[in-house]
VOGU-3710 file (C-alpha; in Angstrom, 3 decimals, decimal comma):
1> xxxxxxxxxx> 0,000/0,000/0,000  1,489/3,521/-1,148  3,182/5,588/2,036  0,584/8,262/2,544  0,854/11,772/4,521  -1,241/12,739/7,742  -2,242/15,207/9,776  -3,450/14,777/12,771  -4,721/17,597/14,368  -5,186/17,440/18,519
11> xxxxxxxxxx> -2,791/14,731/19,279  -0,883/14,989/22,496  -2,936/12,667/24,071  -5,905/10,669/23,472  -7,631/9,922/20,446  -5,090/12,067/18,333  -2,136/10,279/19,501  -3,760/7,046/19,061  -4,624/7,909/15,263  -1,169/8,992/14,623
21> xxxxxxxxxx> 0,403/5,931/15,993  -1,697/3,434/13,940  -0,285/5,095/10,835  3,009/5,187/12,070  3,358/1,677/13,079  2,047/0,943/9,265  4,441/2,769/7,795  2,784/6,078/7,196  4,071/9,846/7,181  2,801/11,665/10,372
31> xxxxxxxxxx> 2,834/15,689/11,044  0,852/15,712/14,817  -0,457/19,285/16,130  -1,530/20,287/19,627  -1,893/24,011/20,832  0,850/23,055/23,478  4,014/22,527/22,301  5,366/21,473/25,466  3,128/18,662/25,289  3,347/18,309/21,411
41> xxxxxxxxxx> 7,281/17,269/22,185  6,083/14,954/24,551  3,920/13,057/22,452  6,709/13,175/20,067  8,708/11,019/21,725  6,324/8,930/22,973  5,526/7,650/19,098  8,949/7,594/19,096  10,172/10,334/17,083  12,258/9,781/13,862
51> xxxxxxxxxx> 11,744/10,668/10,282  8,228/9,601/9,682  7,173/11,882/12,251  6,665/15,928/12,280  5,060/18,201/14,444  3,606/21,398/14,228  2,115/23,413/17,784  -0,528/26,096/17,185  -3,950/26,759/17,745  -6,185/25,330/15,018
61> xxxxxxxxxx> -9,313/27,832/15,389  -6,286/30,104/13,875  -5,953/29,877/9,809  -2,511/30,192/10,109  -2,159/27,114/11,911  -3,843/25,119/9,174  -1,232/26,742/6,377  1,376/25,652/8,439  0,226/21,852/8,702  0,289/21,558/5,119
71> xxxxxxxxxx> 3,215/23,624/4,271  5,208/21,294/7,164  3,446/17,986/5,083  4,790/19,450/1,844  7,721/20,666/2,592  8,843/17,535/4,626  6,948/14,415/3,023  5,603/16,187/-0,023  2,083/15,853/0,047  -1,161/16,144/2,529
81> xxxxxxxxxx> -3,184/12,690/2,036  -5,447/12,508/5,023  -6,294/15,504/7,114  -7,691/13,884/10,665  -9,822/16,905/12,229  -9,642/15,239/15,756  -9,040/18,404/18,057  -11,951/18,857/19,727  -13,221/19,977/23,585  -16,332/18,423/25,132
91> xxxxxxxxxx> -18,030/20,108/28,740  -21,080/19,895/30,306  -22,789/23,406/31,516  -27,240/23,717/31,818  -28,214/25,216/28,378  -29,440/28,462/30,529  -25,992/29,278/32,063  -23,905/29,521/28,702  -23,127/32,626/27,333  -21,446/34,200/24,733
101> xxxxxxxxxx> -17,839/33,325/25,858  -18,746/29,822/26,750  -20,207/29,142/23,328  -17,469/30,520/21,270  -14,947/27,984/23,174  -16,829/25,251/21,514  -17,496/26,867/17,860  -13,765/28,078/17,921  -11,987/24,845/18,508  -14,660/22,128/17,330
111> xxxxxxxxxx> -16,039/24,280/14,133  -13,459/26,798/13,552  -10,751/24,329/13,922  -11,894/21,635/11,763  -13,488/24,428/9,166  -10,192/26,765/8,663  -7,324/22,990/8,876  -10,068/21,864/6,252  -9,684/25,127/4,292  -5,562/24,843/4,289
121> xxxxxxxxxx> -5,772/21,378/3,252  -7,964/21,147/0,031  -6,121/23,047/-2,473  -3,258/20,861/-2,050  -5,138/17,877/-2,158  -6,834/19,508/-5,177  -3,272/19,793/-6,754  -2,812/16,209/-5,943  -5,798/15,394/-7,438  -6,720/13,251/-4,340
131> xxxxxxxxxx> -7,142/13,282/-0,711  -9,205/12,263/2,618  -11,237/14,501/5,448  -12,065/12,461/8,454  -13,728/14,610/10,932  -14,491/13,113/14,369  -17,714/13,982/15,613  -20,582/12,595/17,962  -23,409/10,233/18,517  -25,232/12,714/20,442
141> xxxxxxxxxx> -25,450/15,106/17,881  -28,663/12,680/16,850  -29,051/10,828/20,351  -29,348/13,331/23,356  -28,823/12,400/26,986  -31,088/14,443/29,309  -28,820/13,964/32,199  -25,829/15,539/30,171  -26,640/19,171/29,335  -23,998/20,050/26,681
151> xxxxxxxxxx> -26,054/22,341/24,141  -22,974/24,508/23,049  -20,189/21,110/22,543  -22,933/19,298/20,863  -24,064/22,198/18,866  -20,228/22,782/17,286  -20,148/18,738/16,539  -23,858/19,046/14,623  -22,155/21,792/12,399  -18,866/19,214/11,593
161> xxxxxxxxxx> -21,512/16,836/10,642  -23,397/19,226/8,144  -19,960/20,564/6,775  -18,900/16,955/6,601  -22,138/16,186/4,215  -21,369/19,344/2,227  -17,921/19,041/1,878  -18,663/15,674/0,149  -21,058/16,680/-1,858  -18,609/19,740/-3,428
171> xxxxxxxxxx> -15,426/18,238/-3,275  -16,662/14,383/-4,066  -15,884/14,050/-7,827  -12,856/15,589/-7,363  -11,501/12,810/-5,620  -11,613/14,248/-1,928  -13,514/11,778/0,560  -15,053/13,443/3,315  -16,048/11,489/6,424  -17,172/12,109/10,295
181> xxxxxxxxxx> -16,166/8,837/12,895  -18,382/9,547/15,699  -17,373/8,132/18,494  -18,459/6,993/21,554  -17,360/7,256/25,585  -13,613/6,711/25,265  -10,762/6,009/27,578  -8,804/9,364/26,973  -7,791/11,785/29,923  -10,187/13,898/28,727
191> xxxxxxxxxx> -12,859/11,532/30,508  -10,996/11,071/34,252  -10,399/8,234/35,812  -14,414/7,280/36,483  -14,830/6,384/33,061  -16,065/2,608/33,586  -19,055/3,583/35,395  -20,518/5,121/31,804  -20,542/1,787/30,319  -24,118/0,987/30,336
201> xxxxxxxxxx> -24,691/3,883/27,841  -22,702/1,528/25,191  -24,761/-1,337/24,023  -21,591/-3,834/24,470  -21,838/-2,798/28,040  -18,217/-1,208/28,045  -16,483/2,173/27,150  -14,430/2,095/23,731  -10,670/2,495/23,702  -8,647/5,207/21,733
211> xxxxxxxxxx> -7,360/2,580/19,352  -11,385/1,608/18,576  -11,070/5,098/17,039  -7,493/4,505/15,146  -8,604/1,329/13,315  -11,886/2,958/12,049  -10,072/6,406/11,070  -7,277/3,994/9,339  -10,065/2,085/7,760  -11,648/5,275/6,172
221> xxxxxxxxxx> -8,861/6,585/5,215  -7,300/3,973/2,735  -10,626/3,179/1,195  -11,746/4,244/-1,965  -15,561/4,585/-1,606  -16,628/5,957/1,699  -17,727/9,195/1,229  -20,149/11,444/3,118  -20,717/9,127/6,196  -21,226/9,733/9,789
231> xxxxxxxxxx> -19,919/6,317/10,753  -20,564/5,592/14,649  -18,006/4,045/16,364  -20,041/3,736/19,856  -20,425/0,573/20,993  -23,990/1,160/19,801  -24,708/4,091/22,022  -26,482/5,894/19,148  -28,490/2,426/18,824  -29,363/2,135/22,501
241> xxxx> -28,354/1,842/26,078  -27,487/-1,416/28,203  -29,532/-0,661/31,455  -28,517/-3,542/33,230
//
């Protein structure tokens, strides 16, 4: 299979870093961003470093942060293949007590972000005449959960599924895939260390692991005909809940 380019945006931990290991460990260019470049260089050497693997620290609700991803892809591996929109942030505050400031954490980071990297990646893949979007979004965006009030997170992850459908629809026959992996409740620091006890809200009665995520995003990404899917990676927690 042809050595292909990533970028994996959000990666110092969780998810991201999972993502950008399962390419590594088959072979795959890397370039891994994080806001944090203290923890960027981190996560560097915890893949392991070495010439398959670049990193780039900024904040991706900037556009110059995008531009830089690709122009580090390009300049060091030649190409942009798969952009992996995976920097995200997820809260829970009661729809009445979010304002303005609150809401335009989640629209920066989960919309912005994913919009603007999006943005810096297409022309190049355009140039290429090729390329995959993976955007990671949510279940809950369709399946709400009363006793989690998280109207502005959820809101910014219903808007990467729209652009996800629209982007596919533009940029389709031009040989760009776009694609959303929703996923479940994973085991990334993000969710503590209580994580186990939200099981029941996965139909195989357990919480998913980051590498549940890798193998689906790795899946998506070297196929040839997945395009405009929200494909739930749950544990069928968009299908139901085990409420034993």
């Amino acid at each position: 299979m042809k050595k292909q380019t990533i970028i994996v945006t959000g990666a110092s931990s969780g998810i991201g870093k999972a993502v950008a290991k399962y390419f590594l460990d088959r072979g795959d260019n890397v370039v891994i961003n994080s806001t944090t470049a203290a923890k960027l260089e981190q996560a560097s050497k915890a893949l392991g470093g070495g010439p398959q693997l670049a990193t780039v620290a900024g904040d991706v609700s900037r556009r110059e942060t995008g531009d830089r991803l690709v122009a580090e892809a390009v300049g060091r591996f030649g190409s942009v293949d798969v952009l992996v929109n995976n920097a995200g942030i997820f809260e829970t505050r009661p729809f009445l007590e979010v304002d303005e400031a609150y809401l335009d954490r989640f629209l920066n980071t989960n919309l912005k972000g994913t919009f603007f990297t999006t943005q810096a990646a297409v022309p190049q893949m355009l140039k290429q005449q090729g390329g995959v979007v993976i955007n990671i979004g949510t279940p809950n965006v369709y399946h709400a959960l009363g006793g989690a009030p998280s109207t502005a997170p959820i809101s910014s992850k219903g808007a990467v599924h729209a652009l996800t459908l629209q982007l596919a629809a533009e940029f389709g026959g031009r040989n760009i895939r776009v694609n959303t992996v929703a996923p479940g409740i994973i085991r990334t620091p993000m969710h503590g260390d209580d994580i186990d006890k939200a099981a029941g809200l996965h139909l195989v009665n357990r919480v998913g692991e980051a590498e549940d995520i890798a193998e689906m995003v790795y899946t998506i990404a070297k196929s040839n005909f997945i395009n405009g899917a929200i494909v739930n990676v749950d544990g069928g927690m968009g299908a139901g809940h085990n409420l034993n």
